[in-house]
KOLPATI-118264 format. One record per residue: residue number from 1; z, y, x of N, C-alpha, C, O in turn. Coordinates in pm, 1 decimal. Layout:
// residues N
n; nzz; nyy; nxx; cazz; cayy; caxx; czz; cyy; cxx; ozz; oyy; oxx
NUM; Z; Y; X; Z; Y; X; Z; Y; X; Z; Y; X
...
END
This chain:
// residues 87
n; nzz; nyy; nxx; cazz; cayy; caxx; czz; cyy; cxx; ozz; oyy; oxx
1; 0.0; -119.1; 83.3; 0.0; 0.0; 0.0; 0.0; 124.7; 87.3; 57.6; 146.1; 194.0
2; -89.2; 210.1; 4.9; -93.5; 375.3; 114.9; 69.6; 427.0; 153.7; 145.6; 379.5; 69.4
3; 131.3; 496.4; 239.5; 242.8; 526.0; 242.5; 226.6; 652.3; 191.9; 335.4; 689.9; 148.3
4; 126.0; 750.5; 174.8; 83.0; 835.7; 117.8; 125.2; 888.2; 4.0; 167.0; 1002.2; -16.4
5; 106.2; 756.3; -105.0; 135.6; 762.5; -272.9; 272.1; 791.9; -244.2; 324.3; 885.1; -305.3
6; 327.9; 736.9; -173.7; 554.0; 752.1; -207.3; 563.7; 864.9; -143.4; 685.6; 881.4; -137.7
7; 514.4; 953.4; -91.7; 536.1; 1137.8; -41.5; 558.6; 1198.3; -171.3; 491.6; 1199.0; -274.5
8; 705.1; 1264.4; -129.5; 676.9; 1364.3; -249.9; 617.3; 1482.0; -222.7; 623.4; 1513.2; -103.8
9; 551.0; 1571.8; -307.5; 449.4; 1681.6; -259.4; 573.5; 1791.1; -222.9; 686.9; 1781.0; -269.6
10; 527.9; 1901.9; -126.5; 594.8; 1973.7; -99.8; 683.1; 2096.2; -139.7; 771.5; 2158.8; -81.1
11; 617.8; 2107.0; -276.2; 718.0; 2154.4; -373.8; 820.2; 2062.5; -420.1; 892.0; 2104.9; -510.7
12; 836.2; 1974.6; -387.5; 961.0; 1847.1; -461.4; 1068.1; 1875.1; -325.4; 1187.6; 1890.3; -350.5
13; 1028.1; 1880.1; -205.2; 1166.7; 1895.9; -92.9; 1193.2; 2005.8; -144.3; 1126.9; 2092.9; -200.5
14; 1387.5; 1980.1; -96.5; 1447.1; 2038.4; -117.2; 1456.1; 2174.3; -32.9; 1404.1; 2144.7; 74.7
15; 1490.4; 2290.0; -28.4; 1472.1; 2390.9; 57.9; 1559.7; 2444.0; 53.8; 1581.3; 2454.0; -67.0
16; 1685.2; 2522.5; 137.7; 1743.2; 2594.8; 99.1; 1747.5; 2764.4; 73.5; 1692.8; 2836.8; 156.6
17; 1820.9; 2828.0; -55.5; 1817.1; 2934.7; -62.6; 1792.8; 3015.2; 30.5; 1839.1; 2985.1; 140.5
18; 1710.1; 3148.0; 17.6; 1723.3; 3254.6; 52.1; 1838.6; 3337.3; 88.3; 1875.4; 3392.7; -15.4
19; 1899.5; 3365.5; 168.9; 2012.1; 3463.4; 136.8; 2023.9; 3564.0; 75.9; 1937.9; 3630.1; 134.1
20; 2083.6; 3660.8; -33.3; 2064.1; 3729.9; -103.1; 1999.1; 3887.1; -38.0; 1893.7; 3934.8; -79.9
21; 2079.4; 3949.1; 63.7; 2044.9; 4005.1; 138.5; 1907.9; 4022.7; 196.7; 1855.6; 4130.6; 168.8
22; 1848.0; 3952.3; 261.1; 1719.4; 3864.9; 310.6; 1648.8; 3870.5; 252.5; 1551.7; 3937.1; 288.4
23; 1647.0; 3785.3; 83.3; 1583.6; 3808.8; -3.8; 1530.6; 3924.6; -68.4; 1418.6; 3926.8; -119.5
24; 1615.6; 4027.5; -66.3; 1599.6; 4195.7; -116.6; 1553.7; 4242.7; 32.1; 1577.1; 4363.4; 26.6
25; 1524.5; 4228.0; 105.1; 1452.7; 4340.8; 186.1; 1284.0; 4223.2; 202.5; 1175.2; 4272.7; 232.2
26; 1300.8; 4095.1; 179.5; 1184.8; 4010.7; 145.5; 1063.8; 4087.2; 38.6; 944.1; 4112.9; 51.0
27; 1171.2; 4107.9; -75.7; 1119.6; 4120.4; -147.7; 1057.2; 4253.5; -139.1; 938.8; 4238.2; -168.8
28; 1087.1; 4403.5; -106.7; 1096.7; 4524.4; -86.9; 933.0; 4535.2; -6.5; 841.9; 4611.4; -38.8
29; 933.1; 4441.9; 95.8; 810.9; 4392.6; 224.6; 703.2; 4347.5; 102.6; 602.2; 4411.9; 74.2
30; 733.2; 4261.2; 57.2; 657.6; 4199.9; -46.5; 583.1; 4320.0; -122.5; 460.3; 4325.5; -129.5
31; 667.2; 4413.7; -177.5; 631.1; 4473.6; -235.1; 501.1; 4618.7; -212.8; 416.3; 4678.8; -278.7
32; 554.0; 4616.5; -89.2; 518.2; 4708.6; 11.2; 359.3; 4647.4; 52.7; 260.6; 4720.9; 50.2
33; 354.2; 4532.3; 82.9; 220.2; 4526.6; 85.8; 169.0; 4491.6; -15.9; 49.9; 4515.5; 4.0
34; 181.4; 4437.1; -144.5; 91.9; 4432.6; -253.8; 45.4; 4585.2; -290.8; -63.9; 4602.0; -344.8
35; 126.1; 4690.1; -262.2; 71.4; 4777.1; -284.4; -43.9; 4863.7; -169.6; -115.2; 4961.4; -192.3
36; -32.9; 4811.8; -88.4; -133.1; 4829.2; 49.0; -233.5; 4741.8; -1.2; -337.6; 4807.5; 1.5
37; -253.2; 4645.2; -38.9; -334.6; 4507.9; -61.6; -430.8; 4645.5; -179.5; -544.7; 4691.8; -172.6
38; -355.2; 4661.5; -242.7; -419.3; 4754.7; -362.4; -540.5; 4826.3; -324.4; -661.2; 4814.1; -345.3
39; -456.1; 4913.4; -254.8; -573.3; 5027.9; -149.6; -687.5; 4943.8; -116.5; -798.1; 4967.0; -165.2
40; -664.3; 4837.8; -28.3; -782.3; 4765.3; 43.1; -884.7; 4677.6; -87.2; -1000.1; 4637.4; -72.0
41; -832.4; 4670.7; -163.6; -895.5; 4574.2; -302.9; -997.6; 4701.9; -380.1; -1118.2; 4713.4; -401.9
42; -904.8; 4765.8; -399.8; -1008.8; 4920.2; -446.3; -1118.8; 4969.8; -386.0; -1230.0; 5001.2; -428.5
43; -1053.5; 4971.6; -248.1; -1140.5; 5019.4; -174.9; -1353.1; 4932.8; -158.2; -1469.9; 4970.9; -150.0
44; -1277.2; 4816.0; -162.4; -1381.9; 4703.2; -118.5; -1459.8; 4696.2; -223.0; -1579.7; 4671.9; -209.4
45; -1381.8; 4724.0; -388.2; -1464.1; 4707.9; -490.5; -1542.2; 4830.8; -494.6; -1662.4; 4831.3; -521.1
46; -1475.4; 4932.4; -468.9; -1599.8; 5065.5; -454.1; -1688.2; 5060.7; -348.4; -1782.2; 5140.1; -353.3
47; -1680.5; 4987.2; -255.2; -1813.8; 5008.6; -154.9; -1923.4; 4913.4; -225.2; -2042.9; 4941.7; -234.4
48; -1860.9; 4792.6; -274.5; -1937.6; 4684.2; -375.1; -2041.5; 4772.2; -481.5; -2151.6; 4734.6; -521.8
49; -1988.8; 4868.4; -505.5; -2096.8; 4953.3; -570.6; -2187.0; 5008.1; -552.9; -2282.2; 5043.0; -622.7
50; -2154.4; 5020.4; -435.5; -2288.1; 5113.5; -308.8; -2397.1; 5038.0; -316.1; -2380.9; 4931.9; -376.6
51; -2545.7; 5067.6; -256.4; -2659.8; 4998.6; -176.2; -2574.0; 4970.9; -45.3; -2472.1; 5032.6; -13.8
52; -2609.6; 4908.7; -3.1; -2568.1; 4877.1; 135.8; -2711.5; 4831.7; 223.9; -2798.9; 4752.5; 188.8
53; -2703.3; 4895.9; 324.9; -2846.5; 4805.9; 438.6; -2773.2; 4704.4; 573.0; -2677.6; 4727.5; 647.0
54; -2826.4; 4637.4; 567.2; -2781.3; 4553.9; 660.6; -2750.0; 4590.3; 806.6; -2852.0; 4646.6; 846.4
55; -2637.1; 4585.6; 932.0; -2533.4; 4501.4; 865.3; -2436.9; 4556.8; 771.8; -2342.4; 4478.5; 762.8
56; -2425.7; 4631.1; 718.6; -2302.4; 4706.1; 630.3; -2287.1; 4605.5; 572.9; -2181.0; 4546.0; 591.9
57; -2372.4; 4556.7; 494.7; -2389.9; 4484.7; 328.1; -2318.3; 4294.0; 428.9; -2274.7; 4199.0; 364.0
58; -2326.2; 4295.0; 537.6; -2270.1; 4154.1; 564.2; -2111.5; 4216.1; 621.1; -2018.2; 4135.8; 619.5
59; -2090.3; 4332.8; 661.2; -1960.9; 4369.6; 667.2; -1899.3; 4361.4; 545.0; -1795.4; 4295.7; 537.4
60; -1944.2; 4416.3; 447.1; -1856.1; 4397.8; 309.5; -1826.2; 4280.9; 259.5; -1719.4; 4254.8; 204.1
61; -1952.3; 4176.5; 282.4; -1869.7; 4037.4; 246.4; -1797.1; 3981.8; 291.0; -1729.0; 3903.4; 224.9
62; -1777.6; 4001.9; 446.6; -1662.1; 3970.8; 541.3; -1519.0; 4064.5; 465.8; -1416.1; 4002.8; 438.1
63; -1524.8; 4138.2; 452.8; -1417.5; 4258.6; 422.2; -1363.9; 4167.9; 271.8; -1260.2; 4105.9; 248.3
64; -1471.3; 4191.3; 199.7; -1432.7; 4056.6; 66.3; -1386.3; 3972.2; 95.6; -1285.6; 3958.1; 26.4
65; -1398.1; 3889.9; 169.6; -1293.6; 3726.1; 208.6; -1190.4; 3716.1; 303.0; -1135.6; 3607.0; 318.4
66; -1148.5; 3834.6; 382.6; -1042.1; 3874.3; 391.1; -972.9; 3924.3; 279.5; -875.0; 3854.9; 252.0
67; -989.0; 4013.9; 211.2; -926.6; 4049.7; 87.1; -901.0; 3963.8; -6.7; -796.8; 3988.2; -67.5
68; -986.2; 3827.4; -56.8; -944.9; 3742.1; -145.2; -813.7; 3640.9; -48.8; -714.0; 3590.6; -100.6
69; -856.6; 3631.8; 117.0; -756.7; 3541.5; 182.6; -580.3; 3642.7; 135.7; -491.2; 3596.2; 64.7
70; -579.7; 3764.1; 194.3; -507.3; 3867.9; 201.8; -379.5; 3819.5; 69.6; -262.4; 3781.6; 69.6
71; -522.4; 3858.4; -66.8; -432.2; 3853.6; -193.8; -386.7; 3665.2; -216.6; -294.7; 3623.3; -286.8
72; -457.1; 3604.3; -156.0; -386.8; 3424.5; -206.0; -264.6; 3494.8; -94.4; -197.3; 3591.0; -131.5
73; -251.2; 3446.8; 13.6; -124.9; 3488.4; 79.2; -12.4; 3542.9; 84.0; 90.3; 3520.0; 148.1
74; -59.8; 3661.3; -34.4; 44.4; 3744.3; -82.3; 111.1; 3693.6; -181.5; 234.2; 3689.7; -181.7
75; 15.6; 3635.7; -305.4; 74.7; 3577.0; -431.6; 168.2; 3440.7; -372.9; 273.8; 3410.4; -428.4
76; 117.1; 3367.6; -259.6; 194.3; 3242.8; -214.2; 342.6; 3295.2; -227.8; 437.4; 3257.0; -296.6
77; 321.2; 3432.9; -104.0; 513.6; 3482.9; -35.1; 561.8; 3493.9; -207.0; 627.3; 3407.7; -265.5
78; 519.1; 3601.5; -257.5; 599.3; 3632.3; -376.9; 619.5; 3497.7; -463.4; 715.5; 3499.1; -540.4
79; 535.6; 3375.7; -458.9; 604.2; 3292.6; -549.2; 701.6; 3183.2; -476.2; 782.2; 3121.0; -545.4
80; 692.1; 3158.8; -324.1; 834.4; 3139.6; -229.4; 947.6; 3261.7; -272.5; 1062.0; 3241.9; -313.4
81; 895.2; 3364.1; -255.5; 1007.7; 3420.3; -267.3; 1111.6; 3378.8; -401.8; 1231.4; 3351.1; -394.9
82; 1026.1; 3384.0; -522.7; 1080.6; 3381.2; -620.1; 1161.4; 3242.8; -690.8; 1255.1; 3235.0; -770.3
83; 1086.6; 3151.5; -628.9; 1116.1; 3013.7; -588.1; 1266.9; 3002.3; -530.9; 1337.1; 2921.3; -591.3
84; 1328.5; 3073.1; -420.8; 1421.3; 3039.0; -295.6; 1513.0; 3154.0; -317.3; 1632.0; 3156.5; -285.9
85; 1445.0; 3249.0; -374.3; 1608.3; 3320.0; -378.8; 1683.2; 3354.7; -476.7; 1627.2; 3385.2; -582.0
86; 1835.4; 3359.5; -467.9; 1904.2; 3386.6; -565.1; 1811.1; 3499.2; -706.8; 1731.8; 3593.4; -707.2
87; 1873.2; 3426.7; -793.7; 1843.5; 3456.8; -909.8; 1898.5; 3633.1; -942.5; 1878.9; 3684.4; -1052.6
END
């Protein structure tokens, strides 16, 4: 049998809390760049509007998949965060 199947997935280990402390300046950081993330998301969707000539127009799609990596990364911390620390 796979030893594979009997893993529990990594949301099932146990982890311990956040410290409360820790957690509030976590969270504060957190916050701090979703709102930076903002700027750069705005920003990218307004150049998306432009003509672009090449290379611009292959800079922006690069700039786009950083920005979609950027925002998964961000939503991950904030749902660890929310996950691990005191309530």
């Amino acid at each position: 049998m796979d030893e594979s199947v009997n893993k529990l997935p990594p949301t099932a280990i146990e982890t311990p809390e956040i410290p409360e402390e820790l957690a509030v300046e976590i969270r504060r950081l957190a916050h701090d760049l979703s709102n930076a993330l903002e700027i750069i998301v705005q920003t990218s969707f307004l150049l998306s509007t432009t003509e672009m000539k090449e290379p611009a127009s292959d800079w922006l799609k690069m700039l786009e998949g950083g920005v979609q990596k950027a925002l998964d990364i961000n939503l991950d911390l904030r749902k660890y965060i929310k996950q691990h620390a005191p309530r």
